[in-house]
MIMARKE-327511 format. One line per field, with one value per residue (C-alpha): y, z, x; residue in three letters. Coordinates in Angstrom, 1 decimal. Each point is the difference from the previous one (the first is absolute). Example, Ala and Ser with C-alpha at 12.3 -4.5 7.8 and 13.67 -1.06 7.14 Angstrom:
! MIMARKE-327511
north (-4.5; 3.4)
up (7.8; -0.7)
east (12.3; 1.4)
res (Ala; Ser)
***
This chain:
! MIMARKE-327511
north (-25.9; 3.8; 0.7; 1.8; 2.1; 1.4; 0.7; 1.3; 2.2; 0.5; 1.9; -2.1; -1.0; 3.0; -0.1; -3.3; 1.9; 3.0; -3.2; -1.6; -1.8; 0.7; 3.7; -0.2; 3.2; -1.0; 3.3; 0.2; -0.5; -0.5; -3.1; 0.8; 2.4; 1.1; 0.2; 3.8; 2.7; -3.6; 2.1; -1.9; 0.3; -1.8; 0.5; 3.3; 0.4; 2.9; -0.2; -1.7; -2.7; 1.8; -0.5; 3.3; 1.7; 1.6; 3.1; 1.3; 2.2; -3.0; 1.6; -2.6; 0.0; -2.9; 0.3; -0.1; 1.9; 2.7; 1.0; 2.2; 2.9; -0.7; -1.7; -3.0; -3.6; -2.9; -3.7; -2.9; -4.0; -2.9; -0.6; 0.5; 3.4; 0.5; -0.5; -3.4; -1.2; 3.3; 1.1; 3.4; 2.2; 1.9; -3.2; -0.7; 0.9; 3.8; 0.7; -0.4; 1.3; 3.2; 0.4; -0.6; -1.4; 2.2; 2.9; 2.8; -1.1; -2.3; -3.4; -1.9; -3.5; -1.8; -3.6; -2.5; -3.8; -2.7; 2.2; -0.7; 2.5; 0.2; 1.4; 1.9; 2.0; 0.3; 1.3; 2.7; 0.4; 0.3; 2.6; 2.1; 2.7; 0.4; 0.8; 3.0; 0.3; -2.7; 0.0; -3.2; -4.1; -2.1; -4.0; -2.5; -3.5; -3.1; -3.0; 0.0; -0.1; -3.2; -1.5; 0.5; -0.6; -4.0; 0.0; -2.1; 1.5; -0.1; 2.3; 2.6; 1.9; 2.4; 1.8; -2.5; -1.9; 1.4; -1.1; -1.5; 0.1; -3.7; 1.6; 2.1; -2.3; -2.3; 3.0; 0.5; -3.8; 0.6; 2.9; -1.8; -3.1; 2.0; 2.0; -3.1; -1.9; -3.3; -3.1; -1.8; -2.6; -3.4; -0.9; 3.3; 0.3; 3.8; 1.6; -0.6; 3.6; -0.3; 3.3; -1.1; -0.7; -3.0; -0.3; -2.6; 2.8; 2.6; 1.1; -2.3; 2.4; 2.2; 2.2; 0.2; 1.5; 2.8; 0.8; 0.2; 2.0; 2.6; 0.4; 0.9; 1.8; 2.4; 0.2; 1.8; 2.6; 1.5; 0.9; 1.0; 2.8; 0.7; 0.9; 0.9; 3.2; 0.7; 1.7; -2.9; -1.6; -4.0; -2.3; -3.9; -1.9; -3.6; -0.4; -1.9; -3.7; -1.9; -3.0; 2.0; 2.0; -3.1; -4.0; 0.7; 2.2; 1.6; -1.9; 1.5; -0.2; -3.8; -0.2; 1.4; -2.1; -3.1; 0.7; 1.3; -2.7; -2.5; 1.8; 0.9; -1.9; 0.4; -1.4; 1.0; 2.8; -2.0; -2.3; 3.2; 2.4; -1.4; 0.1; 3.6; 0.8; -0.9; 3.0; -1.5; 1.0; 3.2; 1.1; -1.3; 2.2; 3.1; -0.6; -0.1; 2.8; 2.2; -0.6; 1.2; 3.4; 1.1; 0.3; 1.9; 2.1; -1.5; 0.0; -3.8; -0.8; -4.0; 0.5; -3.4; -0.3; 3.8; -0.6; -3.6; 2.0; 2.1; -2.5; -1.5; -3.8; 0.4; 3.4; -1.3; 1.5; -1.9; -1.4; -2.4; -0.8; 3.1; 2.2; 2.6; 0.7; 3.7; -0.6; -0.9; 2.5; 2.9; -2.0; -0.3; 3.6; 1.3; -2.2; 0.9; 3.7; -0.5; -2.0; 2.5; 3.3; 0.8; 3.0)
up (-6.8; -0.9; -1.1; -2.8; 1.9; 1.9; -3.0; -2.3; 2.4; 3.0; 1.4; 1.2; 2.6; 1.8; -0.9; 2.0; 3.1; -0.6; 0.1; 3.1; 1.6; 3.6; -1.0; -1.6; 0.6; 1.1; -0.4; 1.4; -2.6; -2.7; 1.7; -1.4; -1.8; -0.6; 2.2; 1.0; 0.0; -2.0; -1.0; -2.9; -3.3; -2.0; 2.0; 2.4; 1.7; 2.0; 3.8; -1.4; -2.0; -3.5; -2.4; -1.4; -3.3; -1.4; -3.1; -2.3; 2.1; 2.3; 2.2; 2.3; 1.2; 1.9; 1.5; 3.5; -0.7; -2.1; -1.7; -2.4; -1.1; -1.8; -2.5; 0.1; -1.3; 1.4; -1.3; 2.2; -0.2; 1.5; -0.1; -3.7; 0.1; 3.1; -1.7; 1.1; -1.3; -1.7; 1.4; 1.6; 0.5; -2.9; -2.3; 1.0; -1.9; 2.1; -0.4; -3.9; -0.5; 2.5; -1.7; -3.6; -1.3; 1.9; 1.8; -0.2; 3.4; 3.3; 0.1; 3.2; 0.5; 2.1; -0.9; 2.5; -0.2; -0.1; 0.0; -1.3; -2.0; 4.1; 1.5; -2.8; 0.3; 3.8; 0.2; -2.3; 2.6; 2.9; -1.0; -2.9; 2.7; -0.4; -3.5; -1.8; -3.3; -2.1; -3.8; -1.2; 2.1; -1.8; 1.2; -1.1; 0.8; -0.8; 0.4; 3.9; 0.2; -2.3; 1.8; 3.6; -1.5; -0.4; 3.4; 1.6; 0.6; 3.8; -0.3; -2.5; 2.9; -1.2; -1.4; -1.2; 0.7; 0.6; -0.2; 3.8; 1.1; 1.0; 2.5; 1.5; 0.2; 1.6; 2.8; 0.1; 0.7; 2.8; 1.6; -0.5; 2.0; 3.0; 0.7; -0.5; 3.6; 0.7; -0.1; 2.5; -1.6; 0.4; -3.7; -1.6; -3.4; -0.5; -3.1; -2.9; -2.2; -3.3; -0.6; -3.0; -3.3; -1.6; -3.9; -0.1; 0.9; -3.0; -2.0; -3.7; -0.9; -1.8; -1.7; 3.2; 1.5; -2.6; 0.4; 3.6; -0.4; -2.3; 2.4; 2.4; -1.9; -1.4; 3.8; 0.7; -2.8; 1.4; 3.4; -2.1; -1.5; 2.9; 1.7; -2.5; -0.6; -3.6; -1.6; 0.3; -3.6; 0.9; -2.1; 0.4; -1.4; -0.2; 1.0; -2.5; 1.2; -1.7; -0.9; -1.4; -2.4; -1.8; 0.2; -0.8; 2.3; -0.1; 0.9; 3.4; 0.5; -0.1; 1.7; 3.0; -0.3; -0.1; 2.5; 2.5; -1.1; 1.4; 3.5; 0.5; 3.5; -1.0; -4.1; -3.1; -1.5; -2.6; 3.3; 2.1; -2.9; -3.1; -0.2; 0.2; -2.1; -3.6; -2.1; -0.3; 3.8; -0.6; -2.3; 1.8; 3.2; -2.5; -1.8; 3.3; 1.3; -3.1; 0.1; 3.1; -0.1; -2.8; 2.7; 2.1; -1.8; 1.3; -3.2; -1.1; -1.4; -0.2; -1.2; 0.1; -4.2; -0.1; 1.8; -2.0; -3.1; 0.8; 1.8; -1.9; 0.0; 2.3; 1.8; 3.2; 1.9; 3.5; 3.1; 0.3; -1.4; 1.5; 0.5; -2.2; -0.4; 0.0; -4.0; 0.3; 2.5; -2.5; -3.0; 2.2; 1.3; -3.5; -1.6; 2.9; -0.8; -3.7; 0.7; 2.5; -1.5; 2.7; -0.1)
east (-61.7; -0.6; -3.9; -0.6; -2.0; 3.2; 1.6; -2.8; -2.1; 2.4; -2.5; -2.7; 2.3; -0.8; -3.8; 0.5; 1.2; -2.9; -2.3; 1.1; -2.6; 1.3; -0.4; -3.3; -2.2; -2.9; -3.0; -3.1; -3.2; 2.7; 1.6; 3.5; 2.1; 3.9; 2.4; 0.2; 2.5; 2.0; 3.5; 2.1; 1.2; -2.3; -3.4; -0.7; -3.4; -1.2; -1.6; -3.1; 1.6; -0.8; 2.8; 1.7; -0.4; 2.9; -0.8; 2.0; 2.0; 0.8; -2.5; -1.8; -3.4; -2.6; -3.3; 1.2; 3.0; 0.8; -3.4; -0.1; -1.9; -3.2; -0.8; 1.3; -0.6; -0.2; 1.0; -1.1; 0.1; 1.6; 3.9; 0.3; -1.2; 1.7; 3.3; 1.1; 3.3; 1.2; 3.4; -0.8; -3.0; 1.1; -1.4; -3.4; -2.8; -1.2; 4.2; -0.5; -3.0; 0.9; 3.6; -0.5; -3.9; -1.9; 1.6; -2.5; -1.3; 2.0; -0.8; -0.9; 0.9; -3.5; 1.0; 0.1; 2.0; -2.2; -3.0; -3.6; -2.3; -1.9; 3.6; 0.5; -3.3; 0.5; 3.8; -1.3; -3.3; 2.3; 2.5; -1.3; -0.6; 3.6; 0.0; -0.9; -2.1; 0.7; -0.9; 0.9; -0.2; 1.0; -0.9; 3.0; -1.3; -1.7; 2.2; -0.5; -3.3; -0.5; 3.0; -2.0; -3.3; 1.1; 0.3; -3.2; -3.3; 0.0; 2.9; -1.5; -2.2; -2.5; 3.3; 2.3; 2.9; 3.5; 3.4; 1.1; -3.5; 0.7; 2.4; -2.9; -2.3; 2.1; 0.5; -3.6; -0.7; 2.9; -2.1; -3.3; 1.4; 1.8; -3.5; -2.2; -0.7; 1.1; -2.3; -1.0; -1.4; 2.1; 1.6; -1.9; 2.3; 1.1; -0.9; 2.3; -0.2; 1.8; 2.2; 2.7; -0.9; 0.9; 1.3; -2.9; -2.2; 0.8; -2.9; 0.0; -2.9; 2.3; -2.9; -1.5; 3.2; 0.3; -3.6; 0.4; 3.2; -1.3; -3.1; 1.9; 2.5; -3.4; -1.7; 3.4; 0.0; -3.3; 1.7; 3.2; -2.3; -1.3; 3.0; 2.3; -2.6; -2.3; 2.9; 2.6; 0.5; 0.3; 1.3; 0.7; 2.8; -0.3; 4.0; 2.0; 1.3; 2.3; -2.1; -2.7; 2.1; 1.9; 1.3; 3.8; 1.8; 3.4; 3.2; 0.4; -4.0; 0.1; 2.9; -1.3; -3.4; 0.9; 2.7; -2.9; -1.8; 2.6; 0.6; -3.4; -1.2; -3.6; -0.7; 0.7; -1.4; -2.2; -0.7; -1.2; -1.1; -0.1; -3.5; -0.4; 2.9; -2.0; -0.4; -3.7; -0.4; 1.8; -2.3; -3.4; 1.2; 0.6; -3.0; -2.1; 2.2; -0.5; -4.2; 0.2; 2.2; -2.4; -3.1; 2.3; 1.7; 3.1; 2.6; 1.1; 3.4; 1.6; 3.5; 0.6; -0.2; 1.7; 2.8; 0.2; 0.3; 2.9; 2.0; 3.0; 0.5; 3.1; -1.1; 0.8; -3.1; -0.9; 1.9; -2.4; -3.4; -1.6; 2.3; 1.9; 3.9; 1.0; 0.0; -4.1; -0.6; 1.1; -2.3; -2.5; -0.3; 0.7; -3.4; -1.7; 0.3; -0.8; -3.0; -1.2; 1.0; 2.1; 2.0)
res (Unk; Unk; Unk; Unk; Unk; Unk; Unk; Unk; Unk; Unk; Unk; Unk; Unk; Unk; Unk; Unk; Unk; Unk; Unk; Unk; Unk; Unk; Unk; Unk; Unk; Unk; Unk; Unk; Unk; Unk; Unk; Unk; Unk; Unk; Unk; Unk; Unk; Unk; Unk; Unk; Unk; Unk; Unk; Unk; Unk; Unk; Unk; Unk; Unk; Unk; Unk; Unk; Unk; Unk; Unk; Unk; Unk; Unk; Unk; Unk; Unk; Unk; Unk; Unk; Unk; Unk; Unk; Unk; Unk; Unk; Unk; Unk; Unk; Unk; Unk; Unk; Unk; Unk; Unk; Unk; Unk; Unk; Unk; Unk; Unk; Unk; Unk; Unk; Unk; Unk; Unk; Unk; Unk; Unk; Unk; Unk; Unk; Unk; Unk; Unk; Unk; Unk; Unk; Unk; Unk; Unk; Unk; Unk; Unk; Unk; Unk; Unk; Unk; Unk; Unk; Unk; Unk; Unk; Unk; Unk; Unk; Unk; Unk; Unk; Unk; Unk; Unk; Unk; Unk; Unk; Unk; Unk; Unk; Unk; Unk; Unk; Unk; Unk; Unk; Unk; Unk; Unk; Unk; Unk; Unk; Unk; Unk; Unk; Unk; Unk; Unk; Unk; Unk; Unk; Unk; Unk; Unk; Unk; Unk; Unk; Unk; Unk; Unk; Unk; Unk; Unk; Unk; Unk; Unk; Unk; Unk; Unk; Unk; Unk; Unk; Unk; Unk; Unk; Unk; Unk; Unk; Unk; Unk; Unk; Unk; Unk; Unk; Unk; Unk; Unk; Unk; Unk; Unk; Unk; Unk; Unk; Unk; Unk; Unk; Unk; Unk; Unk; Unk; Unk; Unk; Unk; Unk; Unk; Unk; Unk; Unk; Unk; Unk; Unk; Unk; Unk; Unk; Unk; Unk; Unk; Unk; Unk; Unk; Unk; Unk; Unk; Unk; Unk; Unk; Unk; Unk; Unk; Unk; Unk; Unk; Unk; Unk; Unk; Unk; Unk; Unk; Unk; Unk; Unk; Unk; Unk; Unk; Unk; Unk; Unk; Unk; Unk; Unk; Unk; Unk; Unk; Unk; Unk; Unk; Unk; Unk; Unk; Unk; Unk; Unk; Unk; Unk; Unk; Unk; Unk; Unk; Unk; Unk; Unk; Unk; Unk; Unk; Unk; Unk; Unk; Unk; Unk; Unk; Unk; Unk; Unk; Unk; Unk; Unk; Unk; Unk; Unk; Unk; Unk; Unk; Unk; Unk; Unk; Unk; Unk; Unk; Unk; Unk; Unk; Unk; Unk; Unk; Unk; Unk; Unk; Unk; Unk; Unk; Unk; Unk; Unk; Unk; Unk; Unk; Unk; Unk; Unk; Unk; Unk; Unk; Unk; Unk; Unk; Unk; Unk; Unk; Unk; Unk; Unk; Unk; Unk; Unk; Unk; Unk; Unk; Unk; Unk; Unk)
***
């Protein structure tokens, strides 16, 4: 039986090869990023793993690749900023707002799948020295860090938790065991150290998580500042997500959900997310978000409501719940540039 998802977005099939778990590139510090110099028709990444941004002379450009001239801005986030299910470079968010919302200045794609606000901060950290003067960071994201932030407490660190970090610990308990010496105590039990979460074990504290979440999300913004320089304008963007925005979705939309839904190995969506996916918790994390940004001069925006408000009833805007077609892409990039007075 053909899945809708084959037929609607034919190209997350080749996002699922990008993704490969065999291929996986695992970074020091960051614990993960893209696959690098990745070459294919829908997805391109340079020898870094950054995704490339086309402008509006089909010129390309990435932080580890072609860099251009100063000034030049810079969009970071998780997967949805990074341009996730959109069928070339050419659609994701920098492409859009380099080509057509906001060309006065080359946009730089610094999103990483599966990232948390903590990666985010530090893929900037570890390669801005590539970069010339930038005028303009603009900080895509939310919806990861609430997702992680259910993970359990002994996970969260002094940092917080990140996506696969059950896979790390569970190497770390590997390591720990091989360097540990052997007892020689008769019938001595060895240590038992838990490394994978459990469902039983998510956080049910839901205002707990977005306080936790925003917390974080704020500690970050200082070293942002810091290293972006005085002179960089920054601006965060509460990203858009389709549960947030409204309860009837566009023929393909639910299509696609409840088919992922029904494959999915793992839950349901409602099962796994559904309770950060209330607009009430949308709009406690902006609120906390917002409160925040004004002590440090850090620019606020949630287009959540924005984006809502100029969507049609059967604007077919997201490939899945989080992620944006080459259609929401394009209304995406063009509210961000009005709400930001990008030019």
């Amino acid at each position: 039986m053909a899945l809708h998802r084959d037929e609607l977005t034919p190209q997350m099939r080749e996002y699922d090869r990008f993704e490969d778990p065999s291929q996986r590139n695992y970074q020091p510090y960051l614990m993960y990023f893209h696959r690098a110099n990745y070459s294919s028709p829908t997805v391109n990444t340079d020898r870094s793993g950054f995704r490339i941004s086309v402008g509006p002379n089909g010129e390309q450009a990435s932080a580890s690749g072609n860099v251009p001239p100063g000034p030049v801005r810079v969009l970071t986030g998780s997967s949805t900023a990074m341009g996730f299910g959109t069928t070339s470079d050419a659609h994701t968010l920098t492409s859009r707002l380099w080509s057509r919302y906001a060309p006065s200045a080359p946009w730089l794609n610094f999103a990483g799948r599966c990232y948390n606000s903590t990666q985010e901060m530090l893929l900037f950290t570890l390669y801005r020295h590539q970069l010339p003067e930038i005028d303009e960071v603009v900080l895509f994201s939310g919806l990861n860090d609430l997702t992680v932030g259910r993970l359990p407490e002994w996970q969260q660190g002094d940092n917080g938790a990140f996506f696969f970090c059950g896979e790390y610990f569970e190497q770390m308990d590997d390591l720990r065991k091989r360097n540990r010496k052997s007892s020689k105590i008769f019938g001595r039990r060895s240590e038992q150290t838990q490394t994978i979460a459990t469902h039983d074990e998510v956080q049910r504290d839901i205002s707990k998580v977005v306080d936790a979440a925003a917390e974080l999300t704020l500690r970050h913004l200082d070293t942002w500042r810091r290293v972006a320089g005085p002179q960089t304008r920054i601006s965060y963007v509460f990203q858009p997500m389709s549960l947030w925005m409204r309860n009837v979705h566009a023929p393909e939309e639910q299509l696609l959900f409840d088919e992922i839904d029904r494959i999915s190995k793992m839950g349901t969506w409602e099962e796994l997310y559904g309770d950060i996916s209330t607009k009430e918790v949308s709009r406690a994390f902006a609120d906390a978000v917002r409160v925040g940004c004004e002590k440090k001069d850090v620019r606020f925006f949630d287009l959540n409501p924005v984006v809502a408000e100029a969507m049609g009833e059967k604007d077919w805007i997201f490939v899945d719940r989080a992620h944006y077609t080459d259609k929401g892409n394009d209304l995406v990039a063009r509210i961000l540039a009005e709400e930001l007075g990008l030019s």
